[in-house]
C-alpha positions as CSV (number, residue, x, y, z in Angstrom):
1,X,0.0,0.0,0.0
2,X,1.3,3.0,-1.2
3,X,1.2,5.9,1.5
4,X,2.4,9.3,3.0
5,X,3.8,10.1,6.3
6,X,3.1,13.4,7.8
7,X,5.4,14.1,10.3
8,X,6.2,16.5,13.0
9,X,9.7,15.2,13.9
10,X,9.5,17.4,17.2
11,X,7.0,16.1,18.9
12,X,6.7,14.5,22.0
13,X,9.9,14.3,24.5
14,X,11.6,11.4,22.9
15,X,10.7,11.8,19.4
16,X,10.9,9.2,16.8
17,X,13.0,10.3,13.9
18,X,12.1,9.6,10.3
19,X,13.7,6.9,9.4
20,X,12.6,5.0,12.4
21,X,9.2,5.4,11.4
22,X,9.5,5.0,7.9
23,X,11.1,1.6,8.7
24,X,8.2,0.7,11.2
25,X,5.9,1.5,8.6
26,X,8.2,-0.2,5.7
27,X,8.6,-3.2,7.9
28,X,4.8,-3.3,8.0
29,X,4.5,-3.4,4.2
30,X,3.7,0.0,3.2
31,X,5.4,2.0,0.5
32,X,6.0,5.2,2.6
33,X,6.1,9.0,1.0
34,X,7.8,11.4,3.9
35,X,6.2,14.7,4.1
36,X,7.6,16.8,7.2
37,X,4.6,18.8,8.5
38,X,6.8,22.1,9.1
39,X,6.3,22.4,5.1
40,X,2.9,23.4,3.3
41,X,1.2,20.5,2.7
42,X,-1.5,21.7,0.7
43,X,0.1,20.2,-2.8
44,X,0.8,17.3,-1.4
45,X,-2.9,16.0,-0.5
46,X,-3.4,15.9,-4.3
47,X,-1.4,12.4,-4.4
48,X,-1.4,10.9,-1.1
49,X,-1.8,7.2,-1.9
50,X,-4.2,5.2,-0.7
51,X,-3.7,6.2,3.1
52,X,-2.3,9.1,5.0
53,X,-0.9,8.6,8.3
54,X,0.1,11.6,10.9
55,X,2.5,11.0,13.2
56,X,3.0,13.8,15.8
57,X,1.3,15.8,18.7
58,X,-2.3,17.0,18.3
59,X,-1.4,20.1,16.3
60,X,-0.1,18.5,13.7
61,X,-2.8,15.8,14.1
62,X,-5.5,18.5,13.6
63,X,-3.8,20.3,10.5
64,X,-3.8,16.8,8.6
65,X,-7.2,15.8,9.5
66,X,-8.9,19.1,9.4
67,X,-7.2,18.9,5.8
68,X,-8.3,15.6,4.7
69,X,-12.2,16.7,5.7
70,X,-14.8,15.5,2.7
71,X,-12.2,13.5,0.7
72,X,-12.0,10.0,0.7
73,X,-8.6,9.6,2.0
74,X,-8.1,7.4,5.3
75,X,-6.1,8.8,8.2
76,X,-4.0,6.8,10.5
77,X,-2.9,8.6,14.0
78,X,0.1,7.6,15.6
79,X,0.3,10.4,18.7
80,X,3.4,11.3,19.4
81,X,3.0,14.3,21.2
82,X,3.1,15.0,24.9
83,X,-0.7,15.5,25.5
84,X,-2.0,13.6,23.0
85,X,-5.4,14.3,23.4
86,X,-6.8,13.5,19.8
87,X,-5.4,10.2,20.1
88,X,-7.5,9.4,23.3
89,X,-10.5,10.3,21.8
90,X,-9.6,7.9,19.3
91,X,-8.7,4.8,21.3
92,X,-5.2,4.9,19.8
93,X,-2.7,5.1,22.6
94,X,0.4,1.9,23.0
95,X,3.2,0.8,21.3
96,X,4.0,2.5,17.7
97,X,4.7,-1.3,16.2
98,X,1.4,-2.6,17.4
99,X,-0.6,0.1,16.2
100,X,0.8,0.1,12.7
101,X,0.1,-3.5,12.3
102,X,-2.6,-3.0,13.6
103,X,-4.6,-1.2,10.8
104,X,-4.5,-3.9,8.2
105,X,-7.6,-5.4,10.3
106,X,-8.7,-2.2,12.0
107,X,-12.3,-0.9,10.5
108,X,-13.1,2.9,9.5
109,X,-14.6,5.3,11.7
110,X,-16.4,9.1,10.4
111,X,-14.8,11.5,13.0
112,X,-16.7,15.4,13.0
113,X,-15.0,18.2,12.4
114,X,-16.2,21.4,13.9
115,X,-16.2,24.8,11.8
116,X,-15.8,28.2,13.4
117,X,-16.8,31.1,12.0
118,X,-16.4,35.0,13.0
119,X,-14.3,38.0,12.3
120,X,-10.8,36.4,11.5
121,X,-13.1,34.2,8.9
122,X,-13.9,30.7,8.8
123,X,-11.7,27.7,9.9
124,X,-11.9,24.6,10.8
125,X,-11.6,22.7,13.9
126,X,-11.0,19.5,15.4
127,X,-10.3,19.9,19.6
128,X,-11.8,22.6,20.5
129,X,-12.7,26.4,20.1
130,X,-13.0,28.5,24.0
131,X,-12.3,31.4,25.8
132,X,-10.8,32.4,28.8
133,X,-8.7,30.5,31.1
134,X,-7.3,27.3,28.6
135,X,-7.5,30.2,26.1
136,X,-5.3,32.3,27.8
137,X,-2.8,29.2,29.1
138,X,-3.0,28.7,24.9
139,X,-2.0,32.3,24.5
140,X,1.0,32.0,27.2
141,X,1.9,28.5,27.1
142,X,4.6,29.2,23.9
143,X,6.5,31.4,26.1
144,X,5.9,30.5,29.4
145,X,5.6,26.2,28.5
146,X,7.3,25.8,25.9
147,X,10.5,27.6,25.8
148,X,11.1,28.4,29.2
149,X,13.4,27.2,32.2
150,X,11.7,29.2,34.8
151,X,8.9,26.4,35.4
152,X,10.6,22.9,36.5
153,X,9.4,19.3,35.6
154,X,7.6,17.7,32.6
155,X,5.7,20.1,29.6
156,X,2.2,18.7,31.0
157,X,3.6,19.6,34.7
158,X,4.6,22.9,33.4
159,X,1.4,23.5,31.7
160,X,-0.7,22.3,34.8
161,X,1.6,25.0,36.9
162,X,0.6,27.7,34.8
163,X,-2.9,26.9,34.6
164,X,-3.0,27.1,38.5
165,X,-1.4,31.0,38.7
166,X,-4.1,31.6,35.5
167,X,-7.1,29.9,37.6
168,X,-5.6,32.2,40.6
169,X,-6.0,35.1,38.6
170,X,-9.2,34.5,36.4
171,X,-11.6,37.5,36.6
172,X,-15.6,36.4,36.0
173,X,-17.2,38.2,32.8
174,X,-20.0,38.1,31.3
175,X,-20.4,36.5,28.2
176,X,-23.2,36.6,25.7
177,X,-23.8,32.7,24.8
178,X,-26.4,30.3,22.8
179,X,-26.1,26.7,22.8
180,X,-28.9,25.6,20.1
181,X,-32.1,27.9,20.8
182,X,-31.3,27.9,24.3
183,X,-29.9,31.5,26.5
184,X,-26.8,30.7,28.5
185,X,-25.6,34.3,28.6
186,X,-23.8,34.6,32.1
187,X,-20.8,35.4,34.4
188,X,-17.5,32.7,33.3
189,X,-14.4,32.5,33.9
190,X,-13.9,30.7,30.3
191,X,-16.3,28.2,28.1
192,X,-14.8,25.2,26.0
193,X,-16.5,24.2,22.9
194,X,-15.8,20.6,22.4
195,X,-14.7,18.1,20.0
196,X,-13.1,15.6,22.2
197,X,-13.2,15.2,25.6
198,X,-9.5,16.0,26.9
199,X,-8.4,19.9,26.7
200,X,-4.9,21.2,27.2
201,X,-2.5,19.1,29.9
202,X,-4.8,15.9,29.7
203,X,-7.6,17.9,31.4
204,X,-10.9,15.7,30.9
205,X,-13.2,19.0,30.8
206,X,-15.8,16.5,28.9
207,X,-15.2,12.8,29.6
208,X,-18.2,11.8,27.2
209,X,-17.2,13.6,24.4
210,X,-17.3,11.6,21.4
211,X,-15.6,13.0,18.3
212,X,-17.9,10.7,16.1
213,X,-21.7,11.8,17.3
214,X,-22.3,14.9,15.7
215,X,-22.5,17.0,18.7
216,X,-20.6,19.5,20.5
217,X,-19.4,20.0,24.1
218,X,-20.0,23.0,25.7
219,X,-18.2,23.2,29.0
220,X,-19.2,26.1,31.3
221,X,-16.6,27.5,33.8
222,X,-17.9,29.5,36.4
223,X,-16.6,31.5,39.5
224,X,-17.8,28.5,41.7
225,X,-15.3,26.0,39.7
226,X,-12.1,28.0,40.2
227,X,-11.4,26.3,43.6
228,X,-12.1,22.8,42.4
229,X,-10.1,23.6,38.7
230,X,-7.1,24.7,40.9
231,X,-7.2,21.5,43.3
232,X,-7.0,19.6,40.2
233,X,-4.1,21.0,38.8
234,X,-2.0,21.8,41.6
235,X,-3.3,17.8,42.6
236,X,-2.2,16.3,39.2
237,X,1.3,17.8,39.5
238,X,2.2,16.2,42.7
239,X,-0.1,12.6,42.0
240,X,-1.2,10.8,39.1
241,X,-4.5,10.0,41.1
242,X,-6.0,13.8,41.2
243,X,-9.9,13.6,40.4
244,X,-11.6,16.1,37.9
245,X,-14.5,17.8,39.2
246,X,-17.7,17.1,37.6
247,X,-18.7,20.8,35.8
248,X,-21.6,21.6,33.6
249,X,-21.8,20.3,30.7
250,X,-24.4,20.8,27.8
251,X,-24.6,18.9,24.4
252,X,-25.8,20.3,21.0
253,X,-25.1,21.1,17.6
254,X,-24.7,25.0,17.3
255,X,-23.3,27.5,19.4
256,X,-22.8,31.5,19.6
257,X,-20.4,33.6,21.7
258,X,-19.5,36.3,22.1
259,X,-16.6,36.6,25.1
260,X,-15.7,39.9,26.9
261,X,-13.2,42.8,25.6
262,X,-9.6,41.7,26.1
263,X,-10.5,37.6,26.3
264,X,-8.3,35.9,23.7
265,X,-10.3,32.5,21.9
266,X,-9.0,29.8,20.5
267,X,-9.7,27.2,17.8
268,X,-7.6,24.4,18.5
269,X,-4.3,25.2,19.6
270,X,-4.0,29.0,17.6
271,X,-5.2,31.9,19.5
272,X,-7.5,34.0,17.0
273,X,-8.3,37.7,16.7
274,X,-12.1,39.8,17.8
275,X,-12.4,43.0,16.9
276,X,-13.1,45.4,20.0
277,X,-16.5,45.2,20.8
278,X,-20.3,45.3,19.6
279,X,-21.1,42.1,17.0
280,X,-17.9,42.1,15.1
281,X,-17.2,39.8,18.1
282,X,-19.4,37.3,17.3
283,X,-18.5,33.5,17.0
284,X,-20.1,31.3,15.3
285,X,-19.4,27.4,16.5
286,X,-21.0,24.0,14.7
287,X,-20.1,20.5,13.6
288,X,-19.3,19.0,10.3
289,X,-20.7,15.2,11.3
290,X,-18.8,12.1,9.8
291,X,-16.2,14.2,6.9
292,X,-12.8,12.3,8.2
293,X,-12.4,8.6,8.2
294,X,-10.1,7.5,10.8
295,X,-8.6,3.7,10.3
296,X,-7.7,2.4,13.8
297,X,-8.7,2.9,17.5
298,X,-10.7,1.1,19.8
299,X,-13.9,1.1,20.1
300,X,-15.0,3.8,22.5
301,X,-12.6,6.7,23.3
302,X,-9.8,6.2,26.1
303,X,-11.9,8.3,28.7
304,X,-9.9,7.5,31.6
C-alpha cells in the first residue's frame, strides 16, 4: 500500500526520527512518502496514496485531518506528542509497532470536524474552540511552556503550573452565549467548545465527548469551579491520582459567543483575533458530522 507520512519530527519528549518510522511503517508493508509537517502540505494531499498517516502531537494531528475533511482519504494517528489528546478520543494510545500493524484489520470510523466562524473568517476545527482560562494558558503557554526554564518538571507539569497561577487570577465576565435555541448568557471564567473530551494538559473538561456523534461539548466554567479547577491542577502535578470535578456540561449542535473585551479565543491550539467590541465579536461554533475517516482505534474513546 502506497502511503504518505506526515510528520512532526518534534514532537513529543523522545521523538521518533524519520527513518525509524518509515522503517516501522516499511517493515509493516507499506510504500512510505515522507512529508515533514513544518512544510505546506497543501500540494501534497493531491497524491497521497491510498492512506495518509500523521505522526505527531495534536497540532499536527489537527492540521492533517482538518485537511483531509470530505475526501475520501483514510487517516492513520500515531500520537506522538506530549498530550495527545486526539489520540484518546480515538482509542489509539500503546506501542507505535502494534498500532501500525494493527490497521491492516482495523475498521473505519467518520470523526466530526467542527467549523468556526467569526471576524478572523472561517476555519476549521478539530479539539476545541474556548475562551478564557485554557484560552489564555494557549495564548501564554509558547513562552511561558514551551520555551522556558523558569517552570521545573515535565511540559504537562509545566502546563498544569501555569494553569493554577491563570485559575488564581481569572476574573468572572460576562459572556453573551447560545447553545442551540437555548440563552446561557452569564458570568464565566472561560467556556470550551468541544470536540473531544480531553483539553490542554490531559484535562478531561468532557469525559463523554465523542468526536464521532455529531455533537458538541459545551463546557461552562464559572466563579464557583475555580477552587475545584485549581485543586485539580496543583493535585495532578504532585499525584497521578488527582480527580476532575464534575462541571456543567451541555450537548448540541450550534453555538454562539460572544466573550468579553480583552478575552483571547481559540480554535484548536491558535489563539485568534475579535475586533473590539459590539457584533464584530461574534462567534459562530458547529459540527461538520462524519467528513474524516479515521482507520484504527478502539472502540470507544480512552476516557480515563
Amino acid at each position: 500500500m502506497r502511503v504518505t507520512l506526515f510528520h512532526n519530527p518534534s514532537a513529543g519528549d523522545a521523538p521518533l526520527t524519520a527513518d525509524q518510522l518509515t522503517s516501522i511503517l516499511s517493515d509493516a508493508g507499506y510504500q512510505v512518502h515522507y512529508q515533514p509537517t513544518k512544510d505546506d502540505i497543501s500540494g501534497v494531499l493531491e497524491d497521497v496514496g491510498e492512506m495518509a498517516i500523521v505522526a505527531g502531537g495534536d497540532g499536527t494531528v489537527a492540521k492533517v485531518a482538518r485537511a483531509l475533511a470530505d475526501t475520501d482519504i483514510p487517516l492513520a494517528v500515531l500520537p506522538l506528542g506530549t498530550a495527545n489528546n486526539i489520540g484518546k478520543a480515538l482509542g489509539v494510545f500503546g506501542d507505535v509497532h502494534d498500532i501500525v500493524t494493527g490497521w491492516s484489520e482495523a475498521p473505519r470510523k467518520a470523526i466530526d470536524v467542527g467549523v468556526v466562524s467569526g471576524p478572523f473568517g472561517e476555519q476549521r476545527f478539530l479539539e476545541a474552540v474556548g475562551a478564557g482560562v485554557l484560552a489564555e494558558l494557549i495564548r501564554r503557554g509558547s513562552d511561558e511552556v514551551d520555551d522556558s526554564s523558569a517552570i521545573v518538571h515535565r511540559e504537562t507539569d509545566r502546563a498544569l503550573q501555569l494553569l493554577a497561577s491563570i485559575l488564581r487570577d481569572a476574573t468572572p465576565a460576562d459572556m453573551t452565549l447560545e447553545l442551540d435555541d437555548h440563552d446561557l448568557s452569564g458570568s464565566y471564567i472561560g467556556v470550551e467548545v468541544m470536540n473531544v473530551g480531553f483539553a490542554g494538559p490531559n484535562i478531561p473538561l468532557a469525559a463523554d465527548a465523542d468526536p464521532s456523534d455529531g455533537t458538541l461539548d459545551l463546557v461552562l466554567l464559572r466563579e464557583d469551579d475555580r477552587d475545584r479547577l485549581l485543586k485539580y491542577a496543583v493535585s495532578r502535578v504532585e499525584s497521578a491520582s488527582a480527580v476532575m470535578p464534575s462541571l456543567d456540561v451541555r450537548r448540541g449542535k450550534r453555538v454562539r459567543l460572544a466573550p468579553p473585551v480583552g478575552w483571547p479565543i481559540h480554535v484548536d491550539d491558535e489563539i485568534v483575533g475579535l475586533d473590539s467590541d459590539g457584533a464584530a465579536r461574534i462567534v459562530d461554533i458547529l459540527l461538520r458530522p462524519g467528513v474524516v475517516q479515521v482507520v484504527g482505534g478502539r472502540q470507544g474513546a480512552d476516557r480515563r
